[in-house]
C-alpha positions in Angstrom: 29.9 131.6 -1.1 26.3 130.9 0.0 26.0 133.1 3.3 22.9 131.0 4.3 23.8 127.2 3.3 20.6 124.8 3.3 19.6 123.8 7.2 19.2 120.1 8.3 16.5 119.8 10.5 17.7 118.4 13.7 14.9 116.0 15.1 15.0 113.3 18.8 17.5 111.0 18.5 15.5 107.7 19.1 18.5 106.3 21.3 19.8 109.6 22.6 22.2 107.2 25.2 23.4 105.1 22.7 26.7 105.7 21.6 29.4 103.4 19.2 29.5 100.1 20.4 32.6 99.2 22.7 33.8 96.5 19.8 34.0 99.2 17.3 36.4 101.4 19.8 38.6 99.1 20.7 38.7 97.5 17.1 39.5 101.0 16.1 42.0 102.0 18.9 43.9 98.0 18.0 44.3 99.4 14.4 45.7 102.6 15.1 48.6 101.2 17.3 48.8 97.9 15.3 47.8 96.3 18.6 46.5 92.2 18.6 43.0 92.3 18.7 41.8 90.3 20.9 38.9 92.4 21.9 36.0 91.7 18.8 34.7 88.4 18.9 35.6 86.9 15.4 38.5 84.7 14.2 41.4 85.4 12.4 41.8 81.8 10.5 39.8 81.2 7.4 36.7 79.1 7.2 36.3 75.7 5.2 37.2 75.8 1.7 34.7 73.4 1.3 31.9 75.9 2.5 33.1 78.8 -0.2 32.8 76.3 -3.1 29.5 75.3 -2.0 28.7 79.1 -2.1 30.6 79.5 -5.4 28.7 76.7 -7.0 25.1 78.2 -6.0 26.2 81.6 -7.5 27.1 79.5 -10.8 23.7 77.7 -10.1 22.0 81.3 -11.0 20.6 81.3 -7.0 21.5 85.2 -7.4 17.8 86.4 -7.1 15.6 86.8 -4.1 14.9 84.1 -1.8 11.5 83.1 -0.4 11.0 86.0 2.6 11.7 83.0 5.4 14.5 81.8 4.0 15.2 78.8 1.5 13.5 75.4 2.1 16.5 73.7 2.0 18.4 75.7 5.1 15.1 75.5 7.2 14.6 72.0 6.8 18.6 71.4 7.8 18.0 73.9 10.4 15.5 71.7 11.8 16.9 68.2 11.3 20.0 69.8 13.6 17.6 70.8 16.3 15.5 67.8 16.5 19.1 65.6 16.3 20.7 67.9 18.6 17.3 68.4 21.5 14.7 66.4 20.5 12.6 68.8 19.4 10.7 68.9 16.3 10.0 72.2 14.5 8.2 72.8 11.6 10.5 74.5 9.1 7.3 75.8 7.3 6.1 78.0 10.0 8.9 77.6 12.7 12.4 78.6 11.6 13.3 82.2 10.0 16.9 82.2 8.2 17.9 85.6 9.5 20.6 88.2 8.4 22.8 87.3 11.3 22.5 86.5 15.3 21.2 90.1 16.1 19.3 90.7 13.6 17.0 88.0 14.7 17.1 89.5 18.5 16.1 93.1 17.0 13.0 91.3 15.2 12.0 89.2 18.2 11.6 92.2 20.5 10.3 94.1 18.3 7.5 91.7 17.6 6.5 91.1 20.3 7.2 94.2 22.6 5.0 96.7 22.6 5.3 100.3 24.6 5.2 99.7 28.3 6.2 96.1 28.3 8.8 95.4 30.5 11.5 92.8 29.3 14.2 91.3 31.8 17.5 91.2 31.1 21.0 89.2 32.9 23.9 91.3 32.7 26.8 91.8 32.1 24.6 91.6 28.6 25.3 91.9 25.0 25.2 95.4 24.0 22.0 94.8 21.6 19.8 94.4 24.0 18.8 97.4 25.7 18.9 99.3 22.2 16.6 97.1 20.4 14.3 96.7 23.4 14.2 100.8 23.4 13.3 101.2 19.5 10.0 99.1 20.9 9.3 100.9 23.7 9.9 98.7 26.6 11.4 99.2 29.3 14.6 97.3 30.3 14.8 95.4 33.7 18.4 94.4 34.3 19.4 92.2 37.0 22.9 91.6 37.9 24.9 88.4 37.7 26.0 87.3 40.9 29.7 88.2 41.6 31.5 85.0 43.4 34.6 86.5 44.7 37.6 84.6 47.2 38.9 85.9 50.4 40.5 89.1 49.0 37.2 90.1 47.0 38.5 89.5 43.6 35.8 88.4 41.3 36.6 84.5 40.8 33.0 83.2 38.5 29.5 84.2 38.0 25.9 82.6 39.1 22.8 83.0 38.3 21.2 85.7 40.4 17.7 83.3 40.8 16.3 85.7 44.0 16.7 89.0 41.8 14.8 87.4 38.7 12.1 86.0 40.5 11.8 89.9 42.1 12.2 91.0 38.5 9.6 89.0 36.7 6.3 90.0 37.1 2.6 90.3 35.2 4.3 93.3 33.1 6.8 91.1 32.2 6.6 90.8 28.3 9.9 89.3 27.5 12.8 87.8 29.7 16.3 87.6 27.7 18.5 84.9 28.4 21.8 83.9 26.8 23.8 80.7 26.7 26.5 79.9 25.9 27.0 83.4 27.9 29.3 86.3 26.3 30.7 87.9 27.8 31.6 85.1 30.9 31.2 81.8 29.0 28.9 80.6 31.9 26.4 78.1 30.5 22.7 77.3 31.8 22.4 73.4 33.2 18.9 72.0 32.4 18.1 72.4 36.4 18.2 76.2 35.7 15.7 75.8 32.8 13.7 74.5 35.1 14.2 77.0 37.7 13.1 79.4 34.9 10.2 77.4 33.9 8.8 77.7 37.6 9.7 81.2 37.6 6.9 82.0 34.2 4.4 79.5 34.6 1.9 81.1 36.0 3.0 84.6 33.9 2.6 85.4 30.1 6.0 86.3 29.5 7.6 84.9 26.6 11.4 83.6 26.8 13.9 85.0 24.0 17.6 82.6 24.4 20.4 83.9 22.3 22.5 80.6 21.8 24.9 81.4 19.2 27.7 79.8 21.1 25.8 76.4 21.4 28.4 74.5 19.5 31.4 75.6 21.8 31.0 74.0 25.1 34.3 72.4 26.6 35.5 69.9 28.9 32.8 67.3 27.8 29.9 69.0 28.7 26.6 69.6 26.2 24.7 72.8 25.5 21.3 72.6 27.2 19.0 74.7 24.6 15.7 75.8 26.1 14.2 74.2 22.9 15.5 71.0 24.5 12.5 72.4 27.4 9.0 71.2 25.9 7.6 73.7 28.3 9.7 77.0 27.9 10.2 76.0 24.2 6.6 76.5 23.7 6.8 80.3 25.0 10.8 80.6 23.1 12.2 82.7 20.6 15.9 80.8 19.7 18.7 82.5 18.2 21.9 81.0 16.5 24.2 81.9 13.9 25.9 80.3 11.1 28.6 83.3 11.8 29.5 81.7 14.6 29.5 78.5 13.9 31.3 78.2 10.5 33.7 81.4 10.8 32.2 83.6 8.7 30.9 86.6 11.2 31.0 88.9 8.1 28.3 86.4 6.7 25.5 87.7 8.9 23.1 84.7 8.4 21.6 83.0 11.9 18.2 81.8 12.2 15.3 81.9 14.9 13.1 79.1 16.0 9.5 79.3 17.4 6.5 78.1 18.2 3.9 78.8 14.8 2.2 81.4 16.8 5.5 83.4 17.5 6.9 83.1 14.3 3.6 84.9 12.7 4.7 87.9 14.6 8.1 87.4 14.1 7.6 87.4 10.1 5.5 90.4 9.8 8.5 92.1 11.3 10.9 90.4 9.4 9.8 91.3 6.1 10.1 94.8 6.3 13.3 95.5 8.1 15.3 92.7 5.9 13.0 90.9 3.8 15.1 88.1 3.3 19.3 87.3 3.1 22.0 86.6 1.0 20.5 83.4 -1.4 23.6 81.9 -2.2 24.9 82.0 1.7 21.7 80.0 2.0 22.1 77.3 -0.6 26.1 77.3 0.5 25.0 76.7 4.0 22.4 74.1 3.3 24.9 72.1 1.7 27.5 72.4 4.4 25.1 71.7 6.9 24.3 68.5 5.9 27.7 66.9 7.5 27.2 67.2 10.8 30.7 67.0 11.5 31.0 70.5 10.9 30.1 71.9 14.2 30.0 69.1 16.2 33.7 69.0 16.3 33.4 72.5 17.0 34.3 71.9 20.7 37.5 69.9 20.8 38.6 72.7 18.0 38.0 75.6 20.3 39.0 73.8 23.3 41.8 73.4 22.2 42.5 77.0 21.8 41.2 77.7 24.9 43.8 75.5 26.9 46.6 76.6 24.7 45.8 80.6 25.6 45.0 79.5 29.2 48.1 77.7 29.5 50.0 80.5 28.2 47.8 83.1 30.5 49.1 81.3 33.5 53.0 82.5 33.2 51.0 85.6 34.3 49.2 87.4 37.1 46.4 87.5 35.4 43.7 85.3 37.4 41.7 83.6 34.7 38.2 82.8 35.8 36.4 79.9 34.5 35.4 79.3 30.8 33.5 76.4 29.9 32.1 77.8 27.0 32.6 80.4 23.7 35.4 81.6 22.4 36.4 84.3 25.7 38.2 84.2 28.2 37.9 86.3 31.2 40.3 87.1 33.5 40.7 89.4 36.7 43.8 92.3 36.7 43.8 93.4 39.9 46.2 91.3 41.2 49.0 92.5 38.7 52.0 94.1 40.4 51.8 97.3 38.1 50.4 100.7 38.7 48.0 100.1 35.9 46.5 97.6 37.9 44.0 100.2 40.3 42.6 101.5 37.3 38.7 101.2 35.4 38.2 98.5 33.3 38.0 100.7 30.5 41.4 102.5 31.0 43.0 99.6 31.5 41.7 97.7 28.4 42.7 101.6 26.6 46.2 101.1 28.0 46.7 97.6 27.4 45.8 98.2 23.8 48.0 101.4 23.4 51.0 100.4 25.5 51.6 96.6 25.7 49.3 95.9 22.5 47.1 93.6 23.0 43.1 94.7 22.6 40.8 93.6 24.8 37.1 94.4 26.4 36.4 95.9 29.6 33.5 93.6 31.2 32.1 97.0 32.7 30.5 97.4 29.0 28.6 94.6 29.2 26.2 96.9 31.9 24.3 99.8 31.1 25.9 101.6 34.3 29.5 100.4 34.4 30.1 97.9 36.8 33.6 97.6 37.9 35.5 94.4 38.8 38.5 94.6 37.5 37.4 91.5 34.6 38.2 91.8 31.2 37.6 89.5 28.2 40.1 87.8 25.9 39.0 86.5 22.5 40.8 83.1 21.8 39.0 82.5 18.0 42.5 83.1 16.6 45.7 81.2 14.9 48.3 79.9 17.3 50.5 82.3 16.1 48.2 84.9 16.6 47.7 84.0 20.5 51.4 82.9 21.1 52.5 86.5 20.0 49.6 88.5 22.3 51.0 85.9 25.2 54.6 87.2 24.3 53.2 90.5 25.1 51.3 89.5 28.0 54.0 87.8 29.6 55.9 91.2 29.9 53.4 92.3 32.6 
């Protein structure tokens, strides 16, 4: 045996706080006790069969090669027929739109064009757990303000606003970037267009640009629209957009979204682009051009969820769980502390842990969501799953 086997230099971790992703445990703790998982945001039901033959037929087709390094015309030209239909804004998809290899790949390339070391990029949380990692590999430096915490007379946590006082405070002439996301995961609170132009008056007079992750745009309940900044004329001329076909058309393991930008942005955007993914899955592309064509495919996206989301709720409320609002995404929050059970006083995390191991039913603590936990006893449902799926985690539920 080799007394002296070959050494592998050790070297600095570029995100020496960064650990595996919350999603990941809990997916992984769900599997070991064959627990429901409703913790991971992606659905258990299939997508449209209609959108695999599409897919099928372009691989038959011979579209097996690369695509052009923005993505095919075809996709960026439905891309932008759906925006301009959808917000009345026209982009061009020649120099606008980038068919990216999923939601976060496109946040990753954002920041990283146009963040450079020292910049300072603002941030809401509780936040997607991308963020601060991408926004590290650039060399910024985070600035996180809090949603605001509306709680009732006993102090449990009831909704979330926007924290307005604590962003103006936060943005200022070292402001590269400020991060916004709506429909918001993990809460499901969504941005009216009076907000967008509370934002607008907060970077007027700055040179920050705007990046709005919007991959839940087409799940917005109880009759109400998505407001997209690019529906803004005057943030979406400073606005990276993100959205994802994952979302949209059930096919998370997919990873194609897109981003939308001025001409300038996009430059700087694609110079980034091409060498950390090149380009993305050609027949996804011609598949999705195809299905995109029928509108019909996402706009009756929100009476599907909804739909879900009142069945789950419904069943939620035979409980002591207090559900907080959710007029958008496919999550439900709700707040534990009011559960007549020991397990009731503890973290987030340990409560999500014992939920998953003991009554079986995965979940996510909403203390992840903050780059120092923040506790308030809220935790996040995923409701992108069959009936039977929900009716059996409610079964469980119920029990508490």
């Amino acid at each position: 045996m080799d007394q002296n086997p070959p050494l592998t230099p050790a070297f600095p971790s570029r995100l020496p706080e960064v650990g595996t992703t919350v999603f990941t445990v809990m997916s992984t703790l769900a599997a070991k006790h064959q627990a429901i998982n409703l913790g991971q945001g992606f659905p258990d039901f299939p997508c449209d069969r209609e959108l695999i033959s599409q897919v099928n037929q372009a691989m038959l087709a011979d579209h097996n090669q690369y695509p052009p390094m923005i993505g095919i015309a075809e996709l960026r030209l439905g891309v932008s027929q759906k925006i301009s239909s959808l917000y009345g804004h026209d982009y061009d998809p020649d120099t606008e739109i980038t068919i990216t290899a999923g939601g976060t790949q496109g946040i990753l390339t954002a920041i990283l064009s146009c963040v450079t070391p020292g910049d300072e990029v603002v941030i809401i949380e509780p936040a997607y757990d991308s963020y601060r990692p991408s926004i590290e590999l650039a060399g910024g430096k985070t600035v996180a303000v809090s949603l605001t915490a509306n709680c009732d007379e006993q102090g449990s946590v009831n909704s979330y606003s926007i924290p307005w006082d604590e962003l103006a405070k936060a943005i200022n002439p070292k402001t590269r970037l400020v991060i916004i996301n709506t429909p918001h995961n993990p809460t499901g609170m969504v941005w009216q267009k009076s907000d967008l132009d509370r934002l607008a008056s907060l970077v007027r007079s700055t040179n920050a640009l705007i990046l709005s992750d919007e991959v839940y745009e087409h799940m917005v309940f109880d009759g109400l629209n998505h407001v997209s900044i690019a529906s803004h004329s005057e943030l979406a001329a400073r606005s990276f957009v993100i959205s994802s076909f994952g979302k949209t058309y059930h096919v998370t393991g997919w990873k194609v979204g897109y981003v939308a930008a001025p001409s300038s942005m996009m430059k700087e955007f694609r110079k980034v682009h091409q060498f950390n993914v090149f380009t993305v899955n050609t027949p996804m592309q011609y598949g999705l051009a195809e299905y995109l064509k029928n509108a019909d495919h996402y706009l009756a996206l929100p009476s599907f969820y909804q739909a879900k989301r009142d069945f789950f709720s419904k069943g939620l409320e035979r409980t002591s769980f207090k559900l907080l609002p959710s007029p958008a995404t496919y999550f439900q929050c709700v707040n534990y502390t009011k559960l007549n059970i020991p397990q009731a006083k503890m973290s987030e995390a340990d409560f999500c842990s014992w939920l998953t191991t003991e009554v079986g039913v995965a979940t996510i603590p909403i203390s992840a969501f903050y780059s120092k936990p923040v506790e308030s006893g809220v935790i996040r449902f995923c409701f992108a799953k069959e009936e039977k799926t929900l009716s059996a985690a409610l079964e469980r539920l119920q029990t508490l």
